[in-house]
N, C-alpha and C positions, 0 to 999 in steps of 0.2 A: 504493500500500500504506500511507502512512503517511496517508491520511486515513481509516482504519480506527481510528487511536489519535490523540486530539486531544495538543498539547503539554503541557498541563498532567496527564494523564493519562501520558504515557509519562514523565514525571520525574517522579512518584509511583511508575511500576512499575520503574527503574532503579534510584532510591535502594533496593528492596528486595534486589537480586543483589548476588550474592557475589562476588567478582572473584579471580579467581590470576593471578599473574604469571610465567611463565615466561619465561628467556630474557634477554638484555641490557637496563638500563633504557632507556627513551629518553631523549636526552640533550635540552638546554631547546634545542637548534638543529638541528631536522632537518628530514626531510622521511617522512612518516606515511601507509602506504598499509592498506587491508583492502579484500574484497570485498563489493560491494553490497548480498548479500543478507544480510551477517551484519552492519551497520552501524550499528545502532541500538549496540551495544556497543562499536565500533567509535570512533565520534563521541565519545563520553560517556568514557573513559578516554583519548583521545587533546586534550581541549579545554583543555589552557592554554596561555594566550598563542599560539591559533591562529589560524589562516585558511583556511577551507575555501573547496573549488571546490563551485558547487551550480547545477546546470541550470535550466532558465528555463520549465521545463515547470512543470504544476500539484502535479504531486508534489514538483515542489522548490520551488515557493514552498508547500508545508507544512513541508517541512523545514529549508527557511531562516529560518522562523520558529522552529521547534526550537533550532536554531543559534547563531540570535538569542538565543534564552532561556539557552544554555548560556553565554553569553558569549564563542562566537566572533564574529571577523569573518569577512564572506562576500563569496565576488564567483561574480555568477549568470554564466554561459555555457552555449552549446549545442555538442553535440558534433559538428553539423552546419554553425552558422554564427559561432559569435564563441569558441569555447572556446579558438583560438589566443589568442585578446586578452585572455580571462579569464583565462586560463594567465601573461603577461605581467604582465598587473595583479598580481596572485598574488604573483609572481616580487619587483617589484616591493616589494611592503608585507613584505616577508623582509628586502630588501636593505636601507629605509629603517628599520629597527627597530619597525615597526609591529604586527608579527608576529614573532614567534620560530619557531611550527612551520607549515607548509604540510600539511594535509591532505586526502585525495584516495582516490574509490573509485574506484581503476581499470580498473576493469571498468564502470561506468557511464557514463550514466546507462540505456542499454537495451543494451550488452552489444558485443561476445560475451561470454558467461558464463566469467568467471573464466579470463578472457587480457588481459593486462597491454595496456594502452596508452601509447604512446610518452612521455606528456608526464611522468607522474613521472620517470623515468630525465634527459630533459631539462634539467629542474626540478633535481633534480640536481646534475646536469655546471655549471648555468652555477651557480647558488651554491654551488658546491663545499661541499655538506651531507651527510651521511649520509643515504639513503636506509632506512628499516624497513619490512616486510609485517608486519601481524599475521592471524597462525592464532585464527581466531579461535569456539570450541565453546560450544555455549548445553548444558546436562545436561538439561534441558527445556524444550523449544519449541513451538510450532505453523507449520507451512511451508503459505504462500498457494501451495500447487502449481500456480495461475493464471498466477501473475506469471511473468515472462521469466525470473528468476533463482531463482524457487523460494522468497523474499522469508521470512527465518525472524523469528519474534519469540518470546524468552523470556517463560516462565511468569512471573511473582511467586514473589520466593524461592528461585526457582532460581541455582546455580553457573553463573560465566562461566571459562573458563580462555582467556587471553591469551599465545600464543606469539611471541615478538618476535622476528626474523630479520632481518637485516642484508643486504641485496640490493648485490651487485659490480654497482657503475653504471659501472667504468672501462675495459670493454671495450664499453660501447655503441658500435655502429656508428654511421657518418654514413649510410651509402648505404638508402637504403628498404627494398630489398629483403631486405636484411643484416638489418634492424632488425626486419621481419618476423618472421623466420626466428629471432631473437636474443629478441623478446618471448614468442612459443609458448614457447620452452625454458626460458626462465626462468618461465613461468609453472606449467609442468608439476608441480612439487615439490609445490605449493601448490592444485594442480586437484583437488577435492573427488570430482568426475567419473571421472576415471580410475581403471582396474583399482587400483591401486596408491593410496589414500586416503592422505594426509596425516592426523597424529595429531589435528588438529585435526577430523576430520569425525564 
């Protein structure tokens, strides 16, 4: 999706949105999640002094070039083969001051759609950081209804509203199963999907 908007064009059409902020600020040491397909807004008000995870597919070496430009640092893994080690790296440039915020679409990079994956919460626990989800609403968009996630991109000029939510990482489970069962429910608030839409959809 995001080789539909080259980089130098989507930070032309960002600097035009309106942003709100609703909810707690983020504080300069955390740990910063949204879902994949509202992430273009996503990226762009969560970028200082960060570090995002970015998949090692071709869609993310466009957007690690995006990344690049925003002045994050990035570190590439696959949610199939290295994303534990990427995740570590990650972890990692947090603990050495390299980074201040860890940012992450947890739902990505192909899904399931908008159910949390274990390594934020992880990330977490071992740098005992505060974990946030942003809700996050475009007032006018167009959705690649192609893509796995429904992949939305703001008009020009259009309103972003940014919900900031503060996600309980101190009941994660150790046991897999538990963890399962513990990421579904936490993710449900936040599932744009369900009967019940979050204010954000």
């Amino acid at each position: 999706m995001l080789r539909t908007i080259l980089p130098p064009s989507l930070t032309t059409l960002i600097r035009t949105l309106r942003f709100k902020w609703v909810g707690e600020p983020l504080p300069e040491k955390c740990i910063v999640a949204f879902w994949h397909s509202r992430m273009i807004g996503g990226w762009w008000i969560s970028r200082k002094n960060a570090v995002a995870l970015v998949s090692e597919s071709k869609d993310g070496e466009y957007l690690n070039k995006i990344l690049t430009n925003w002045k994050y640092k990035t570190v590439r893994g696959s949610s199939t083969r290295s994303g534990k080690q990427a995740l570590s790296e990650a972890v990692e440039m947090i603990r050495t001051g390299d980074a201040k915020r860890l940012v992450i679409t947890p739902d990505g990079p192909q899904g399931p759609k908008e159910i949390f994956k274990r390594g934020i919460f992880i990330a977490a626990q071992e740098l005992e950081l505060p974990l946030y989800f942003l809700s996050i609403e475009y007032k006018g968009r167009i959705r690649l209804l192609k893509s796995w996630d429904k992949f939305q991109i703001p008009f020009p000029l259009s309103s972003v509203v940014i919900n900031s939510h503060r996600l309980d990482t101190t009941t994660f489970p150790s046991d897999p199963e538990e963890q399962k069962i513990f990421l579904e429910q936490a993710s449900f608030p936040y599932n744009t999907s369900h009967p019940f839409p979050s204010s954000a959809d």
